[in-house]
MARBA-3410 file (N, C-alpha, C, O; in Angstrom, 1 decimal):
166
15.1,-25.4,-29.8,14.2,-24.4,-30.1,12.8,-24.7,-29.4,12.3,-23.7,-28.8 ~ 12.2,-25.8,-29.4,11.7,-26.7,-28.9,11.3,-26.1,-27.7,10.3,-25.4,-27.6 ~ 12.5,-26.3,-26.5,12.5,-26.0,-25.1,11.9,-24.1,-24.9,11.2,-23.5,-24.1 ~ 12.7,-23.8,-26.0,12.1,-21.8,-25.9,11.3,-21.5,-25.7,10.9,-20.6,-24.9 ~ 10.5,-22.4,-26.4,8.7,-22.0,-26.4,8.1,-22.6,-25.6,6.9,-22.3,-25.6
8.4,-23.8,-24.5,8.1,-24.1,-23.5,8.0,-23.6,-22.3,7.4,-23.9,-21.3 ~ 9.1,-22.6,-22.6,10.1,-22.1,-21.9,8.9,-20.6,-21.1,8.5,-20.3,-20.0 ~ 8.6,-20.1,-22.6,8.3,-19.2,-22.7,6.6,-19.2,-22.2,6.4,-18.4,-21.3 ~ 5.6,-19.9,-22.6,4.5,-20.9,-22.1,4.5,-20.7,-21.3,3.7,-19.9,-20.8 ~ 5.4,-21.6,-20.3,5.4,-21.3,-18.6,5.9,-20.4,-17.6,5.9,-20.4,-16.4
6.6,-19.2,-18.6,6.7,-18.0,-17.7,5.5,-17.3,-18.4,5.5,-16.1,-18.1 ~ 4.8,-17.5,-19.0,3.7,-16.6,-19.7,2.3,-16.8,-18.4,1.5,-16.0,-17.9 ~ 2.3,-18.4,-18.3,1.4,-19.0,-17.0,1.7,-18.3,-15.9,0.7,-17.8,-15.2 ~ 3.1,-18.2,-15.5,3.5,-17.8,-14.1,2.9,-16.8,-14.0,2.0,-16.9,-13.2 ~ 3.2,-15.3,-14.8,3.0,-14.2,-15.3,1.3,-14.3,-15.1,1.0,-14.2,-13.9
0.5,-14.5,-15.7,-0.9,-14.3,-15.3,-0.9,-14.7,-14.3,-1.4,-14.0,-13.4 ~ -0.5,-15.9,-13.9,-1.0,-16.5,-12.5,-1.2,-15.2,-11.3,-2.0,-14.9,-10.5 ~ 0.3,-14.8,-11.9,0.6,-13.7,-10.8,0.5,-12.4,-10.3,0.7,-11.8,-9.3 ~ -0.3,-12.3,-12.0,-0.7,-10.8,-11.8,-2.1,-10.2,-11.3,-3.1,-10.9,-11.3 ~ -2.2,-9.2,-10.9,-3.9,-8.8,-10.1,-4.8,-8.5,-11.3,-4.7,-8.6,-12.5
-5.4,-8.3,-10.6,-6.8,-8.3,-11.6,-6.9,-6.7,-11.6,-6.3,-6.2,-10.7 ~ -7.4,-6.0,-12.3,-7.6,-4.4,-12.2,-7.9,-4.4,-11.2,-8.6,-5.3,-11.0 ~ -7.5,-3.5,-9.7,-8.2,-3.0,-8.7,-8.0,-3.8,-7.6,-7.7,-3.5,-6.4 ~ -8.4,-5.3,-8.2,-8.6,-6.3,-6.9,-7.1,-6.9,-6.9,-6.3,-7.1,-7.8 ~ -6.9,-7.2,-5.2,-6.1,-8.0,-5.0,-5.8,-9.5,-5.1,-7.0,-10.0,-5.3
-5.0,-10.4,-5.0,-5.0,-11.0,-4.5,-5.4,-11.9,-3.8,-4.8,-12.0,-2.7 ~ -6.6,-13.0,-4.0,-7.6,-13.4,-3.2,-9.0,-12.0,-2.8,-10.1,-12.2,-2.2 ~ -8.5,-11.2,-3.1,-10.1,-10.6,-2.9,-11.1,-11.1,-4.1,-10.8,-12.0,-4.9 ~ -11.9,-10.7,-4.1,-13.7,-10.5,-5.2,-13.4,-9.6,-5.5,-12.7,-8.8,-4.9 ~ -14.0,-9.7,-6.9,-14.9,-8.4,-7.6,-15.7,-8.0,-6.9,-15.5,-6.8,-6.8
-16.8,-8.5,-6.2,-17.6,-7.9,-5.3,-17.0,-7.8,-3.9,-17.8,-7.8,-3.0 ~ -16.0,-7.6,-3.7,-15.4,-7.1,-2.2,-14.3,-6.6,-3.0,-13.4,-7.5,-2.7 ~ -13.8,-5.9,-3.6,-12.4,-5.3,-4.1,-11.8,-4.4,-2.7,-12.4,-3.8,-1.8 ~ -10.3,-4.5,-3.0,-9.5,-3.6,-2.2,-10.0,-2.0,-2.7,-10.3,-1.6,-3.8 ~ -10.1,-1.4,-1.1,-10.7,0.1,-1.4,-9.5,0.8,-1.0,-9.4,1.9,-1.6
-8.5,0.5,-0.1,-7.1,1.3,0.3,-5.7,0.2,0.4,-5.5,-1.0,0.7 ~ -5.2,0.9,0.0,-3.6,-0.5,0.1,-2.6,0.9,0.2,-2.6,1.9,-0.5 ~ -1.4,0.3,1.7,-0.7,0.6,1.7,0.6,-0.1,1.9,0.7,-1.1,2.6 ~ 1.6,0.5,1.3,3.2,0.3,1.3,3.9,1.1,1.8,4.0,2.3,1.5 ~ 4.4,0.1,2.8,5.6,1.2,3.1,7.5,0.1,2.8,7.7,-1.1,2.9
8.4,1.3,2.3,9.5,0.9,1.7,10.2,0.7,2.1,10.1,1.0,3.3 ~ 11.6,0.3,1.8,12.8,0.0,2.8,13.5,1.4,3.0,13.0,2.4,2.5 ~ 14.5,1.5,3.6,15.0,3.0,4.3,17.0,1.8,4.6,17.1,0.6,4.7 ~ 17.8,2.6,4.7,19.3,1.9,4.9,19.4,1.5,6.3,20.6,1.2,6.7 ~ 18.5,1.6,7.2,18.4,1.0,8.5,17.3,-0.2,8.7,17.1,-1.0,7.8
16.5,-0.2,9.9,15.6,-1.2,9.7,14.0,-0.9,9.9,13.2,-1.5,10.7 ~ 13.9,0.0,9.1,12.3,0.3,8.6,11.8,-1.1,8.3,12.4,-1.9,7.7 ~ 10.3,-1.2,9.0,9.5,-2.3,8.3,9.0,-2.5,7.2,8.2,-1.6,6.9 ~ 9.3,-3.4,6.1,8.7,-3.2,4.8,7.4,-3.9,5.1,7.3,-4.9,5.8 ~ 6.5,-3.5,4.4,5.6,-4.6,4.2,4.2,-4.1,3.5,4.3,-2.8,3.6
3.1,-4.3,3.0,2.2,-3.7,2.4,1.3,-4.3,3.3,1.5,-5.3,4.0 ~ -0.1,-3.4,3.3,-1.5,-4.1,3.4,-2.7,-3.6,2.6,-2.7,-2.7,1.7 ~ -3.6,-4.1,2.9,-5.0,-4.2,1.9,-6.0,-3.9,2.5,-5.9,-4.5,3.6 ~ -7.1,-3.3,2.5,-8.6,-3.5,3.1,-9.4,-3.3,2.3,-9.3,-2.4,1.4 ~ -10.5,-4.5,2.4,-11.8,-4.0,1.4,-12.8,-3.9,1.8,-12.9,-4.7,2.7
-14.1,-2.9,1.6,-14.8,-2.5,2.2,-15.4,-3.0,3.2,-15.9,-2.4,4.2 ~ -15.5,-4.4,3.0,-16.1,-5.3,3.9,-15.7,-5.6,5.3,-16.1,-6.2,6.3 ~ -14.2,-4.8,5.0,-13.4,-4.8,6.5,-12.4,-6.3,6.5,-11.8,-6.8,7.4 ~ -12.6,-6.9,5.2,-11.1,-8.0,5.4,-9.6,-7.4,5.2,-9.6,-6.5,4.4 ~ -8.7,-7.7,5.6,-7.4,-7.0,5.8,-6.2,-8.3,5.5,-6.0,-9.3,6.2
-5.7,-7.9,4.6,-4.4,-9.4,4.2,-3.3,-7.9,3.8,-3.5,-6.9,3.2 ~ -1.6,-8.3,4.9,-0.7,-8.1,5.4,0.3,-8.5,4.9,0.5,-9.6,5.4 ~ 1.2,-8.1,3.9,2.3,-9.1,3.7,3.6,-8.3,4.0,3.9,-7.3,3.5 ~ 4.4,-9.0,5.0,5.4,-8.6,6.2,6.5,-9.3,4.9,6.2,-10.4,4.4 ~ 7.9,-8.4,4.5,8.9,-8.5,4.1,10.0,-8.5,4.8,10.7,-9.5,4.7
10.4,-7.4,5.6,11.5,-7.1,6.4,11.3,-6.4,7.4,10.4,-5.6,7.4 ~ 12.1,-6.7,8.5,12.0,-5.9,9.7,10.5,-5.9,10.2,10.0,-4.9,10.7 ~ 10.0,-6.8,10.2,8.7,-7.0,10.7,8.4,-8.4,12.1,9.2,-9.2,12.1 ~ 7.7,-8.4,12.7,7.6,-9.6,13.2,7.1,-10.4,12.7,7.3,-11.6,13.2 ~ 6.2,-10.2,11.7,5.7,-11.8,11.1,5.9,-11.6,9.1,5.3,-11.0,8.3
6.6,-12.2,9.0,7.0,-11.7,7.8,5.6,-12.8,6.8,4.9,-13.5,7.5 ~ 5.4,-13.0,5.1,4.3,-13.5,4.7,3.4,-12.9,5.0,3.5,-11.8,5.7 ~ 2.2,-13.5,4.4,0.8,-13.3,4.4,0.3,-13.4,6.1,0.7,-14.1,7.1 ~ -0.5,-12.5,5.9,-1.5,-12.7,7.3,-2.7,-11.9,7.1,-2.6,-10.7,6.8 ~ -3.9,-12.6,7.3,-5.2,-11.9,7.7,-6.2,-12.0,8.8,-6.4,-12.9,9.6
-6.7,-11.1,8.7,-8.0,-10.6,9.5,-8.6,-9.9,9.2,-8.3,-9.0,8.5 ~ -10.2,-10.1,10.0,-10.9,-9.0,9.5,-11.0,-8.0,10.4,-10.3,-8.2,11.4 ~ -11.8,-6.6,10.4,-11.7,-5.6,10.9,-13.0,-5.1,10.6,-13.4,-5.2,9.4 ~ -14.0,-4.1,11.9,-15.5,-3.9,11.8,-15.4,-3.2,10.3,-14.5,-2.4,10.0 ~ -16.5,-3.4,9.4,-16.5,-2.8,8.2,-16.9,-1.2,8.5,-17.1,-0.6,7.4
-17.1,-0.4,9.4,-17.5,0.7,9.9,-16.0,1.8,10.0,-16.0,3.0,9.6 ~ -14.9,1.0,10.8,-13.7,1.3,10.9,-13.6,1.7,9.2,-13.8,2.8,8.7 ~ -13.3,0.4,8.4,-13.0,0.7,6.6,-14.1,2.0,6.4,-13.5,3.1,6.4 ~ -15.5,2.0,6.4,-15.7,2.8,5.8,-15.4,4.6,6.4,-15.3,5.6,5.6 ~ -15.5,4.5,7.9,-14.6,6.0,8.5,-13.4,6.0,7.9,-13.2,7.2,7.5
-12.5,5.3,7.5,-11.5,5.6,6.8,-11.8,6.2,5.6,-11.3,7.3,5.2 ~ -12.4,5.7,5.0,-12.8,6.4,3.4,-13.5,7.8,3.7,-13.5,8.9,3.0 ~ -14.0,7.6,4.8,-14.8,9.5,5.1,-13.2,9.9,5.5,-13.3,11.1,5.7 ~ -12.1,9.6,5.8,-11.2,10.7,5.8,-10.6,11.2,4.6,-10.5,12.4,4.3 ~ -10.2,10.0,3.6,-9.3,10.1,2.3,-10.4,11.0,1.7,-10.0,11.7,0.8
-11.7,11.1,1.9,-12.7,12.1,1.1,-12.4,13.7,1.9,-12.4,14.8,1.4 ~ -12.3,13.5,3.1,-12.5,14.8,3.7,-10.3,15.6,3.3,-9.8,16.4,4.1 ~ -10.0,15.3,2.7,-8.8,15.5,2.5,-8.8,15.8,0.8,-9.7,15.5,0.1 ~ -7.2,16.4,0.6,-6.8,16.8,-1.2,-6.3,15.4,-1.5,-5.1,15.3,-1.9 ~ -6.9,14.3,-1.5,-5.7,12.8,-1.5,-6.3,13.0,-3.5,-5.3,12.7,-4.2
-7.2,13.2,-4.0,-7.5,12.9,-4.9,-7.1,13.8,-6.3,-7.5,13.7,-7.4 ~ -6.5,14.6,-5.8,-5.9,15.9,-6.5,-4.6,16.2,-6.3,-4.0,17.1,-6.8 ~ -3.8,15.0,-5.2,-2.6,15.2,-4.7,-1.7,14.8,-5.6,-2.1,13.7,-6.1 ~ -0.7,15.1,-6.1,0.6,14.8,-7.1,0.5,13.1,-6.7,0.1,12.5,-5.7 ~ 1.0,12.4,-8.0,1.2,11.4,-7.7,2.2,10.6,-7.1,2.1,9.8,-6.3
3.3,11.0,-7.7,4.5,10.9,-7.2,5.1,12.2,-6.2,5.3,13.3,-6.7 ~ 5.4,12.2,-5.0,6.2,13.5,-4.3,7.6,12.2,-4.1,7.6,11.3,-3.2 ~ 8.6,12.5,-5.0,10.1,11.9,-4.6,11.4,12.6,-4.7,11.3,13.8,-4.8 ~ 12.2,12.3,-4.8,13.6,13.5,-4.6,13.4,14.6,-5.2,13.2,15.6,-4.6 ~ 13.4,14.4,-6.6,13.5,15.2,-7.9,12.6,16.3,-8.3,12.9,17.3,-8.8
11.0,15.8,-7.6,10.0,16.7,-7.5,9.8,17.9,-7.2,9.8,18.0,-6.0 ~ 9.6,18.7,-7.8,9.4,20.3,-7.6,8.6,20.3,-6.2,8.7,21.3,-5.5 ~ 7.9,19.3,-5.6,7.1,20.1,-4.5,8.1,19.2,-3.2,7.8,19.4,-2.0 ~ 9.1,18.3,-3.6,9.7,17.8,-2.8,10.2,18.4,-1.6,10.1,18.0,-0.4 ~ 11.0,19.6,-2.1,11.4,20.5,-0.6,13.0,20.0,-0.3,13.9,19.5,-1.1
13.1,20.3,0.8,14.1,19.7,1.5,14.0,18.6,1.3,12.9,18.1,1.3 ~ 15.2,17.8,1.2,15.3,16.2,1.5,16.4,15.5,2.5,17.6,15.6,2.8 ~ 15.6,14.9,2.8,16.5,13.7,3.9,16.6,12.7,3.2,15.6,12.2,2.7 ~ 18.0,12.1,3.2,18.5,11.0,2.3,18.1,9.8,3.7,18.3,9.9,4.9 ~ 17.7,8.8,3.0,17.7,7.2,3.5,16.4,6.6,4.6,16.3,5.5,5.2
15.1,8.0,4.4,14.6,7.7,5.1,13.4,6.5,3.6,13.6,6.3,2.5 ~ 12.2,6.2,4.4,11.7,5.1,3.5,10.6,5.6,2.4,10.2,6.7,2.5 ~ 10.0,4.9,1.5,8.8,5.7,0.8,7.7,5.3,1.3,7.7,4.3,2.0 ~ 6.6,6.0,1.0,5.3,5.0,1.1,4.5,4.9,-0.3,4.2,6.0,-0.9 ~ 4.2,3.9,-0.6,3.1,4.2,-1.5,1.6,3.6,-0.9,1.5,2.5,-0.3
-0.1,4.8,-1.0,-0.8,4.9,-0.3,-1.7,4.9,-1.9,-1.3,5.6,-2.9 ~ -2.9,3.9,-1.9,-3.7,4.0,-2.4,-5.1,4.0,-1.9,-5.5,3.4,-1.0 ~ -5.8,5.0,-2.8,-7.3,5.1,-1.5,-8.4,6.0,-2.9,-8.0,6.7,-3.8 ~ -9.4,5.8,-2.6,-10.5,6.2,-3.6,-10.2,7.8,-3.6,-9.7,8.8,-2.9 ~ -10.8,7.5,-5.0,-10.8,9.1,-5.7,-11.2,8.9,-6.8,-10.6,8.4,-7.7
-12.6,9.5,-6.8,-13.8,9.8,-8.0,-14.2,8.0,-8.2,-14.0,7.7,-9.3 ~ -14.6,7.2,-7.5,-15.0,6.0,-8.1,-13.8,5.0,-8.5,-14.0,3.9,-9.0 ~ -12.7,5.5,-8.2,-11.6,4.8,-8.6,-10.5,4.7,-7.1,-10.7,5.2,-6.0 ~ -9.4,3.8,-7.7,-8.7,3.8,-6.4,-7.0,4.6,-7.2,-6.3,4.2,-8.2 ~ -6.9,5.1,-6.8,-5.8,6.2,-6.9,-4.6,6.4,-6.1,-4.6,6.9,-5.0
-3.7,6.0,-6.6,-2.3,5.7,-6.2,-1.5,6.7,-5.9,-1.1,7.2,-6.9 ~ -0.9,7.2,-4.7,-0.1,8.4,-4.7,1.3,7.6,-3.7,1.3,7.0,-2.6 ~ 2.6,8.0,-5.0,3.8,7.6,-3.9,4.5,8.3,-3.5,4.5,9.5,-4.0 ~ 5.5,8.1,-2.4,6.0,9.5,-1.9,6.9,9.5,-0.5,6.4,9.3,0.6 ~ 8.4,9.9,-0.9,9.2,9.5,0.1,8.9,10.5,0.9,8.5,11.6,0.7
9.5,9.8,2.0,9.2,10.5,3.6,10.5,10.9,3.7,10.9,10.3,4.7 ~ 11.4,11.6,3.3,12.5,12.2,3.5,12.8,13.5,2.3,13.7,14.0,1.8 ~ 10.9,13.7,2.2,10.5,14.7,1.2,10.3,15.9,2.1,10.1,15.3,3.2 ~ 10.3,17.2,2.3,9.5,18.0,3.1,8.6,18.7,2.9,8.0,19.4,3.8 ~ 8.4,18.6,1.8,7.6,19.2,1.5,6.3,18.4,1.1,5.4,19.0,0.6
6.2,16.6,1.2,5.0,15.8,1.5,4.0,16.4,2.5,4.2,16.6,3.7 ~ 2.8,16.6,1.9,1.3,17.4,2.5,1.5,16.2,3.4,1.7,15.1,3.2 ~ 1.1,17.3,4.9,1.3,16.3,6.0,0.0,14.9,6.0,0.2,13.7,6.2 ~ -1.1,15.6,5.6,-2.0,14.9,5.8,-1.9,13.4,5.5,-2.4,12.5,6.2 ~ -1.1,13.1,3.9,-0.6,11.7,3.6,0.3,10.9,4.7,0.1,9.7,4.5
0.9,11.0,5.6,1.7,10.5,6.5,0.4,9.9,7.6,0.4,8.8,8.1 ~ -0.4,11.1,7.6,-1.6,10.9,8.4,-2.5,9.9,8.4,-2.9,9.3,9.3 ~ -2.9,9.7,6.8,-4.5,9.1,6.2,-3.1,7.3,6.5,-3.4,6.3,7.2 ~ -1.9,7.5,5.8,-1.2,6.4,6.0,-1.4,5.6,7.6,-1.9,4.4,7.7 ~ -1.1,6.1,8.5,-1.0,6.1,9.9,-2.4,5.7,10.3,-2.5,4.9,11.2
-3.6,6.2,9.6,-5.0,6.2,9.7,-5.2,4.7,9.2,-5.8,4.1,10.1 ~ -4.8,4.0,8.1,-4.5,3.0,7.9,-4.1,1.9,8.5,-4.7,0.9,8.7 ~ -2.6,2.3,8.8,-1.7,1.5,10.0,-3.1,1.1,11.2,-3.3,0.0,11.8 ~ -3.6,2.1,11.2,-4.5,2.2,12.7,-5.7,1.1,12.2,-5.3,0.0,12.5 ~ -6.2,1.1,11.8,-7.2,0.3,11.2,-7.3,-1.0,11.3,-7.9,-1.8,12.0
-6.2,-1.1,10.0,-5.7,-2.4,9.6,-5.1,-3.6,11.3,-5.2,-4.8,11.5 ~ -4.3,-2.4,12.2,-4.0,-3.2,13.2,-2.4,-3.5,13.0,-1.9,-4.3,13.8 ~ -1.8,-3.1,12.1,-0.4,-4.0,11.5,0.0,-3.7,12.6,0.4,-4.8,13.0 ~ 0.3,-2.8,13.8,1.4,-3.3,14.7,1.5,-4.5,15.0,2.6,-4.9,15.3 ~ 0.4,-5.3,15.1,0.6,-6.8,15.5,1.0,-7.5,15.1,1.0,-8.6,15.6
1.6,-7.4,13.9,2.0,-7.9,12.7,3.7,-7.5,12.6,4.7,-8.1,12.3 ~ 3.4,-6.2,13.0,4.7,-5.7,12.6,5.4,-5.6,14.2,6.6,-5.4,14.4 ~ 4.8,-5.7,14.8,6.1,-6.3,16.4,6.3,-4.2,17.2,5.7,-3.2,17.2 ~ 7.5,-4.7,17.7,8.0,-3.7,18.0,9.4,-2.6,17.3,10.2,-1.9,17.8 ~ 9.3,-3.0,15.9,9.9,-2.3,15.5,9.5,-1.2,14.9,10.4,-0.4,14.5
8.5,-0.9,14.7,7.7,0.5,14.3,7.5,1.6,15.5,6.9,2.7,15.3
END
């Protein structure tokens, strides 16, 4: 009985250790918090998995899963000018009024293509950072999300990261 609660203690440690802080990532600040984070998901072929981060300050941390060329963590920074033109896009766009979920099941889903990958794209809206996910074998996904993502990709730089399989 003894060992349970030991047991229990040190997945309780792991568990905070591991979890984020509201908003911030991973090694960011409260005073530098992640302002956009994107994921993109696996697909039954060899889509790149991997997420990234940027905080206003223009630091950028990459973590490569699959089908990537550098799988793990990786950073760099990026002109903080680049981060903030990005946020004048996610503003100049519906990102903040956009459904949260667009996935199979979803009424605005549309047509679907089976096995292609999801993305989930998070980016400011109203003072907050706002999460929208949304498979890409949706057709009816507002183009613009594929876009502000890709705006991202651009930014951040991940092809370097992610090789030539993208």
């Amino acid at each position: 009985m003894q060992w349970r609660r030991a047991l229990v203690a040190v997945m309780c440690g792991v568990v905070a250790a591991c979890a984020r802080r509201d908003g911030v990532a991973e090694g960011a600040s409260s005073s530098d918090p992640v302002v956009v984070r994107l994921e993109r998901g696996p697909c039954r072929g060899s889509c790149p998995v991997y997420s990234v981060a940027l905080t206003r300050s223009g630091r950028v941390r990459f973590v490569g899963e699959r089908h990537v060329a550098d799988t793990g963590r990786r950073e760099r920074t990026v002109p903080a000018t680049a981060v903030s033109a990005l946020l004048g896009r996610f503003d100049a766009t519906t990102f903040a009024t956009t459904d949260t979920a667009i996935m199979q099941d979803h009424v605005r889903c549309g047509a679907y293509i089976t096995d292609l990958p999801s993305t989930t794209l998070s980016g400011p809206a109203r003072d907050a950072l706002r999460t929208v996910r949304y498979d890409r074998g949706c057709a009816g996904v507002p183009r613009f999300l594929e876009g502000l993502a890709s705006a991202v990709d651009s930014v951040a730089q991940t092809s370097k990261w992610i090789g030539g399989t993208k």
